[in-house]
C-alpha positions in Angstrom: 102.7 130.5 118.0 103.8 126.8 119.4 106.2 126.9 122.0 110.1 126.2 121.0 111.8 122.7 122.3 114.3 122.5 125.3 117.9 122.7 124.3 120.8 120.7 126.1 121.6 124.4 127.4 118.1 124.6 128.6 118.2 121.1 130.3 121.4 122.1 132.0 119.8 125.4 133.3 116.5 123.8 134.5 119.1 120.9 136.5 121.2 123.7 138.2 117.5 125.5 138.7 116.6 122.6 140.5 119.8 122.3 142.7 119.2 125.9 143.6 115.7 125.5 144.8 116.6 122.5 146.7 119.0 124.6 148.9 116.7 127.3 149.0 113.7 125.2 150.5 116.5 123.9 153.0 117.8 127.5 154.4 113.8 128.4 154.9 112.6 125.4 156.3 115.6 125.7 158.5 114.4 129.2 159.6 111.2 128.3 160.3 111.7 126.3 163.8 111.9 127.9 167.1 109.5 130.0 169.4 108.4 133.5 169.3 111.0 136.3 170.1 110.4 139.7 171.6 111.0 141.4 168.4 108.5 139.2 166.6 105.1 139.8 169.5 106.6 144.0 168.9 106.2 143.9 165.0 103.6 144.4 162.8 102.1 141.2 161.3 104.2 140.8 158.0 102.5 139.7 155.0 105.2 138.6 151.5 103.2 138.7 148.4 105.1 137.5 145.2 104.0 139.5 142.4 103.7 143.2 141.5 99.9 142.7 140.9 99.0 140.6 144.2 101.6 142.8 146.0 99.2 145.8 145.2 95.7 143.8 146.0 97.2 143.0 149.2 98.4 146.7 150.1 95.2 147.6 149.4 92.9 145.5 151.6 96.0 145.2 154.2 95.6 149.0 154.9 98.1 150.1 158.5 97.0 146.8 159.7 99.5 144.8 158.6 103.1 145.3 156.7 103.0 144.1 153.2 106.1 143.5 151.6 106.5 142.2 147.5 108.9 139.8 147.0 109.9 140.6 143.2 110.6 144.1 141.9 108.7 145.6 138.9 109.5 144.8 135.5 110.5 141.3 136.9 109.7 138.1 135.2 108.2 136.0 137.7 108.1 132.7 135.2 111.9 132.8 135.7 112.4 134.2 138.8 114.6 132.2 140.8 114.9 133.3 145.1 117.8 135.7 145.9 119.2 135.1 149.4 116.9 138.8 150.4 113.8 136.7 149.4 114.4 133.7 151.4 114.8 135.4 154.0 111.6 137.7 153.5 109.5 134.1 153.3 111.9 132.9 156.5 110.4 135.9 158.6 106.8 136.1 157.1 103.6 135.9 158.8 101.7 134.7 156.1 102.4 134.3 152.0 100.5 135.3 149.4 101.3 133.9 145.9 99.2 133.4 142.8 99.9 129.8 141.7 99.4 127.5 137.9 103.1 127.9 138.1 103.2 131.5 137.4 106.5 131.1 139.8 107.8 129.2 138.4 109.4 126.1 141.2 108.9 128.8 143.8 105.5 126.1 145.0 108.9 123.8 145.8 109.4 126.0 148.5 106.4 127.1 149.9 104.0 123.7 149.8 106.8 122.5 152.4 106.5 125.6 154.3 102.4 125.2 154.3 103.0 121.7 155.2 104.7 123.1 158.5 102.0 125.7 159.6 102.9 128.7 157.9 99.8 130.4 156.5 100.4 130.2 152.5 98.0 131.0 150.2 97.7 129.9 146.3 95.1 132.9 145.7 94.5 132.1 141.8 94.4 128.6 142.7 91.2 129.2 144.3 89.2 130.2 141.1 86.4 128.1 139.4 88.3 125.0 137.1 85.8 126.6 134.5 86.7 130.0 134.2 90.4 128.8 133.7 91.9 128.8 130.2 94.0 125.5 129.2 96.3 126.1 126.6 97.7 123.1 124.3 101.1 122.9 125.1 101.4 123.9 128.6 101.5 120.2 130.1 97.6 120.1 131.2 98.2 123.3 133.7 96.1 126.5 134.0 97.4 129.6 132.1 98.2 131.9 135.0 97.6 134.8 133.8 94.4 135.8 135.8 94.3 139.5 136.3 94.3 140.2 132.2 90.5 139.6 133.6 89.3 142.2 135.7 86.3 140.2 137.0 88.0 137.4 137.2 90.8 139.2 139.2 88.4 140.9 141.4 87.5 137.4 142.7 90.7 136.6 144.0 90.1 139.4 146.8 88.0 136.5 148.6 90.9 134.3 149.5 93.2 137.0 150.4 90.7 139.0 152.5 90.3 135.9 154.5 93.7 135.3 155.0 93.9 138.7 156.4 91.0 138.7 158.4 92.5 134.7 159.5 95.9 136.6 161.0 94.2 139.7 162.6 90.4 138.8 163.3 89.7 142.0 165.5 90.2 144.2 162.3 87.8 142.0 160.1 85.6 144.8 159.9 87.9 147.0 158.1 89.6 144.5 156.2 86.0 143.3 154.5 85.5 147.7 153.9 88.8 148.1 152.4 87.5 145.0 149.9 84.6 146.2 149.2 86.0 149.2 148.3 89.0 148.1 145.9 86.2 145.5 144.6 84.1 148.7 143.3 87.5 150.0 142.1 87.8 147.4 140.1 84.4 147.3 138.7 85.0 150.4 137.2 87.9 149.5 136.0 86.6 146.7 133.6 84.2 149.0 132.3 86.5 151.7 131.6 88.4 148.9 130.1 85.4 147.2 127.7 84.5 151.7 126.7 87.9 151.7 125.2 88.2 148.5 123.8 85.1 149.0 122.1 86.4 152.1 120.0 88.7 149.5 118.4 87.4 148.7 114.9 86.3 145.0 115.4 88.4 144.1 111.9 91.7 145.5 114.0 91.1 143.0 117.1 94.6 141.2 117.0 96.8 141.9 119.7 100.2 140.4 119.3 102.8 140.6 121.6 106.2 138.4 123.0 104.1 135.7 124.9 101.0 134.2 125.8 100.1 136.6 128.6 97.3 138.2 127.2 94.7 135.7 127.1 92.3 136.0 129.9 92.4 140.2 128.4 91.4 138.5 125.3 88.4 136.5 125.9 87.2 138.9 128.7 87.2 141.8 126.2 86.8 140.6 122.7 90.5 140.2 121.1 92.2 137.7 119.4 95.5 136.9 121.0 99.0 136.3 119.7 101.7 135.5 122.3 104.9 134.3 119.9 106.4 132.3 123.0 103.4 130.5 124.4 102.6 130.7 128.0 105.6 130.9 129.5 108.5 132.8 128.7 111.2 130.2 130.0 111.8 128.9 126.4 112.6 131.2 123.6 110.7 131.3 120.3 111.9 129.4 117.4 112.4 130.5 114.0 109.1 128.7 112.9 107.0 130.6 115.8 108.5 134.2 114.0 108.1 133.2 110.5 104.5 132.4 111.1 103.7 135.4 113.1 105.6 137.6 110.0 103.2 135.7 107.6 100.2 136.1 110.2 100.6 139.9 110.4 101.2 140.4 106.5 98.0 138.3 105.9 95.5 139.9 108.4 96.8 143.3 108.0 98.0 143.9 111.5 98.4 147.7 112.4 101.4 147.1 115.5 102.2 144.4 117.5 104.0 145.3 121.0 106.8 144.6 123.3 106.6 143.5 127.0 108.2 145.3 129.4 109.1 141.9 131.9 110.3 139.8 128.5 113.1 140.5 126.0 112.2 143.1 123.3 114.7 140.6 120.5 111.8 138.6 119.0 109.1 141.4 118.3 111.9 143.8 117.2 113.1 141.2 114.5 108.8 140.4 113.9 108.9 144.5 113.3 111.9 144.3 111.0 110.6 141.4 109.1 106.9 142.6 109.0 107.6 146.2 108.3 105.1 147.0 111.2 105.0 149.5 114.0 105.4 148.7 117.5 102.9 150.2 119.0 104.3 150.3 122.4 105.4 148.6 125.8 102.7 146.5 127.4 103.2 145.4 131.0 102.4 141.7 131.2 103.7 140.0 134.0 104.7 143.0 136.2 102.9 146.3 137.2 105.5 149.1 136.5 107.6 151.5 138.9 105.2 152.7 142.0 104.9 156.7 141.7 105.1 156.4 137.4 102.5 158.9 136.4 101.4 158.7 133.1 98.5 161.0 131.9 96.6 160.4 128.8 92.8 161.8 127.8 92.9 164.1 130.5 93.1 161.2 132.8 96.3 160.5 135.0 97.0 156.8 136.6 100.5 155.4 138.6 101.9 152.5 136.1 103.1 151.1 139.8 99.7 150.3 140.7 97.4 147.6 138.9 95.1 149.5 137.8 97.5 151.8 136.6 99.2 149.3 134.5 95.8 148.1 133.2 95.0 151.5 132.3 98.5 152.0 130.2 97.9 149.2 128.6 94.5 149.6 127.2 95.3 152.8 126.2 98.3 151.8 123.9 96.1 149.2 122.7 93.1 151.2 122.0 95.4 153.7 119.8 97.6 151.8 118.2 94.8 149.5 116.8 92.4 151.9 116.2 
């Protein structure tokens, strides 16, 4: 459904935003001078991804050679996210930065183009995908959706640009780098077809996955479903009365079996769509965050960690797959 106007309340909070990113690109540029200390030849070479899901890539072709650190916590929203003090600092003392770009952060770019500007080693990894395999929703002021790894092929790409940041920072373990990317590559590969076997047992009639915002659209057109996000692309606005009224009427007229909630994004909106509807939620999706690291969830005599992205890809599909079925 279309995306909901600003309000003066809005206005004020993207002004004071503003002002707040200002001073934060100020405290880390003015971290960012000096020469090298002791401490920093003695320590491992320190690598800050932004989200849950680039966080866990990284960790994975990183290995013991470097220390990976995410900046936001699960179940965070990175569309609002705005830099705690902790995470200024974090950028302040990294080595390099990893962060996927289209403005899934938000202003956080206001920071870090400065901070690439000066030599530090920042890296826009979905920024480095093909234009065409991109999705440009109306309404999203000409920008990419961000929303990449809903695709698993089209995530698996995005390994290139961080193995060869890696590989940039510590060329001596290049080797092992390019062998711990092959090997979460194949990972992945089986992921997506795991993914498609599942989706497949979803009567094609029963398709329609509806859920709190537009995050689901790369999972769409990769694995055959029609997507309903009630907030649009970006979850800094809230949906209007119009947007839930014509998902209510949407669900009654397609016959909709459940629509879900998102676990990084307020529950309100689908809650009152259930209400309204009379239609089950048919569980918690994660959208823009992998969940807790060590959440086990079994299911078909298969067990996966929700902390993980494949884990959380897993979850997902598997409410999917049964509530629609």
């Amino acid at each position: 459904m279309k995306k909901s106007g600003s309000t003066g309340r809005q206005d004020r909070a993207e002004a004071w935003y503003r002002i707040m990113m200002g001073l934060a690109v100020t405290a880390v540029l003015a971290g960012c001078g000096g020469g090298s200390t002791d401490d920093a030849k003695d320590r491992p070479i320190r690598v800050v991804a932004t989200s849950t899901m680039l966080a866990d890539m990284v960790k994975a072709l990183a290995g013991d050679d470097f220390e990976v650190v995410g900046l936001m916590a699960p179940g965070v929203d990175p569309h609002t996210y705005e830099m705690p003090a902790r995470a200024v600092a974090l950028i302040r003392g990294a080595d390099v930065v990893i962060y996927n770009g289209h403005l899934l952060e938000g202003k956080m770019p206001d920071v870090l183009e400065p901070l690439a500007a000066q030599g530090k080693a920042v890296v826009a990894a979905a920024e480095s995908l093909p234009a065409e395999s991109l999705i440009h929703p109306a309404g999203f002021e000409g920008h990419a959706d961000p929303h990449v790894w809903g695709d698993v092929k089209l995530w698996r790409q995005i390994i290139e640009p961080v193995r060869e940041a890696l590989e940039a920072m510590k060329p001596d373990r290049a080797e092992s780098i390019r062998e711990r990317a092959a090997a979460y590559g194949a990972e992945l590969d089986s992921l997506d077809a795991w993914i498609r076997e599942r989706i497949g047992g979803i009567p094609e009639g029963n398709r329609l996955l509806v859920t709190s915002h537009d995050a689901f659209n790369y999972f769409g057109r990769a694995y055959g479903m029609e997507v309903i996000g009630v907030q649009g692309i970006s979850t800094a606005s809230e949906a209007g009365i119009a947007d839930i009224v014509g998902t209510v009427d949407l669900i009654r007229q397609r016959g909709v079996k459940a629509i879900f909630v998102e676990s990084s994004v307020s529950r309100a909106t689908i809650e009152r769509i259930s209400k309204d509807a009379g239609i089950t939620i048919g569980g918690e999706l994660f959208s823009d965050s992998c969940g807790a690291a060590g959440d086990l969830e079994t299911a078909d005599g298969e067990t996966w960690d929700k902390g993980t992205y494949i884990g959380m890809m897993k979850h997902n599909v598997h409410a999917i797959a049964h509530a629609l079925k």
